[in-house]
C-alpha beads as a LAMMPS data file, in Angstrom:
LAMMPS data file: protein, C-alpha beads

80 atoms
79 bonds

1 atom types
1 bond types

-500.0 500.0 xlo xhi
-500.0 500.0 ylo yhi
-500.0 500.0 zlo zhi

Masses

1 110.0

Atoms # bond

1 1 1 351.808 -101.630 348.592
2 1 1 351.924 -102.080 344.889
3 1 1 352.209 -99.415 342.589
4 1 1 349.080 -99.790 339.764
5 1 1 350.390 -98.515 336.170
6 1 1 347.233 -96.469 335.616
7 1 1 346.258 -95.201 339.096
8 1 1 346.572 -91.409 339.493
9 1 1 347.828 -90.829 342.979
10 1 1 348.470 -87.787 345.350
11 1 1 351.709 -86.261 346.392
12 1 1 351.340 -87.483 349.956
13 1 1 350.218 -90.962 348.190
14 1 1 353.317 -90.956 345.863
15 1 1 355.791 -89.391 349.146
16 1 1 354.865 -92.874 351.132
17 1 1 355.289 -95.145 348.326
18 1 1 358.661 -94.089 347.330
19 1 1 359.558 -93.125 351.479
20 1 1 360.738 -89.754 351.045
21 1 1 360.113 -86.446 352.407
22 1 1 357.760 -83.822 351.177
23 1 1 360.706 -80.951 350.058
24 1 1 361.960 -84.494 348.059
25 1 1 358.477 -85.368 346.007
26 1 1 358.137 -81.917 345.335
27 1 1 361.802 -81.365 344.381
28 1 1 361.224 -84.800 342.080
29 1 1 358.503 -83.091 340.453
30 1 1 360.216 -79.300 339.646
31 1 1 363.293 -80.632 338.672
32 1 1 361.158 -82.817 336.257
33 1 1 362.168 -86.371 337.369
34 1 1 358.584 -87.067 338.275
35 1 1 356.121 -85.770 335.813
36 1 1 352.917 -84.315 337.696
37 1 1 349.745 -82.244 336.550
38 1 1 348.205 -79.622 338.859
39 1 1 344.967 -80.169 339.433
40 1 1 342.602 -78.214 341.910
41 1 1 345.855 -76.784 343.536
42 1 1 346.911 -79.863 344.067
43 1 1 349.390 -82.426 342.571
44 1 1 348.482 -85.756 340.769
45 1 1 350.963 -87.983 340.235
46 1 1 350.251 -91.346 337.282
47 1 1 351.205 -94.960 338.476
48 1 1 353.838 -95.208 335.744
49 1 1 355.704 -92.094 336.797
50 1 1 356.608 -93.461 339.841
51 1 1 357.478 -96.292 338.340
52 1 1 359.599 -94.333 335.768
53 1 1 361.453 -92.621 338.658
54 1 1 362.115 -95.853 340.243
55 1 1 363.504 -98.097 337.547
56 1 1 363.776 -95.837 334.252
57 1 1 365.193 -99.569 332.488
58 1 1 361.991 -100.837 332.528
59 1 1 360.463 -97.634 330.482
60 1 1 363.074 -98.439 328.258
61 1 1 362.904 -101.757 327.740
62 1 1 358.917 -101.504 327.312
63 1 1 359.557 -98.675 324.660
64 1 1 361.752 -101.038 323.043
65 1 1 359.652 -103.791 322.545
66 1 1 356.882 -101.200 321.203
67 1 1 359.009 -100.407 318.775
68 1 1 360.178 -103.446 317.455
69 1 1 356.708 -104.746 317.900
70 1 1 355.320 -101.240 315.911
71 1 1 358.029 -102.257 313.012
72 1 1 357.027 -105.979 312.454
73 1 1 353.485 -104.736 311.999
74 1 1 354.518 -101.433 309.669
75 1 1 356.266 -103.803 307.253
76 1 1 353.348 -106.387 307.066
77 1 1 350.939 -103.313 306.342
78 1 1 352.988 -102.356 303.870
79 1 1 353.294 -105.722 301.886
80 1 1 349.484 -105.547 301.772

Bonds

1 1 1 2
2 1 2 3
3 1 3 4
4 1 4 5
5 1 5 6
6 1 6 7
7 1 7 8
8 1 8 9
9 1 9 10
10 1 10 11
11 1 11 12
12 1 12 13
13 1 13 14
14 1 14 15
15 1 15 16
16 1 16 17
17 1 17 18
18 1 18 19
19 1 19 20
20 1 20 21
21 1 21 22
22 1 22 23
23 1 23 24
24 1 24 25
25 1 25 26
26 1 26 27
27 1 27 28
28 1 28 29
29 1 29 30
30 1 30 31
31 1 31 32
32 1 32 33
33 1 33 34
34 1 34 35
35 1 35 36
36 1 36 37
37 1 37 38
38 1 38 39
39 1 39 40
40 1 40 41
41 1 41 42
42 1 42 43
43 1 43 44
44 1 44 45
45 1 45 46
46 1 46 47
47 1 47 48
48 1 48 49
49 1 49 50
50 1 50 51
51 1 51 52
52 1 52 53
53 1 53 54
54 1 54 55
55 1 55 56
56 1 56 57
57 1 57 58
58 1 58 59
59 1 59 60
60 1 60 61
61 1 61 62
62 1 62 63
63 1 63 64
64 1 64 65
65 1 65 66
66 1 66 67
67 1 67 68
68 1 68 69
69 1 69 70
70 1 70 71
71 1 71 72
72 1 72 73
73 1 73 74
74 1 74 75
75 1 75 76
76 1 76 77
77 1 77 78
78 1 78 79
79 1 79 80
């Protein structure tokens, strides 16, 4: 199954994709490793935490680009 980016999934959702336990999702989440929001009682999880939690180089590696990306475009703006 392939995690989407911008899907908002469950704990029990998020526990299958990353085959783990329940005490280890919701450990994940107090300890702050997976960022979740309560909603309804209940847990939701975004696509791109899991992903975070999973491979934290490619977080980087997109936040790099951003900023070089956000740079190029500052200095053209300000040449204007």
């Amino acid at each position: 199954m392939e995690i989407n980016h911008n899907e908002v999934y469950t704990t029990q959702e998020a526990q299958g994709l990353l085959k783990v336990s329940k005490s280890t999702i919701k450990r994940l989440i107090k300890n702050g490793i997976i960022r979740a929001n309560k909603v309804g009682g209940t847990y939701r999880i975004l696509g791109k935490e899991i992903l975070r939690a999973v491979s934290p180089r490619v977080e980087s590696e997109a936040t790099d680009i951003y900023q070089k990306i956000k740079a190029g475009v500052k200095s053209k703006i300000r040449n204007w």
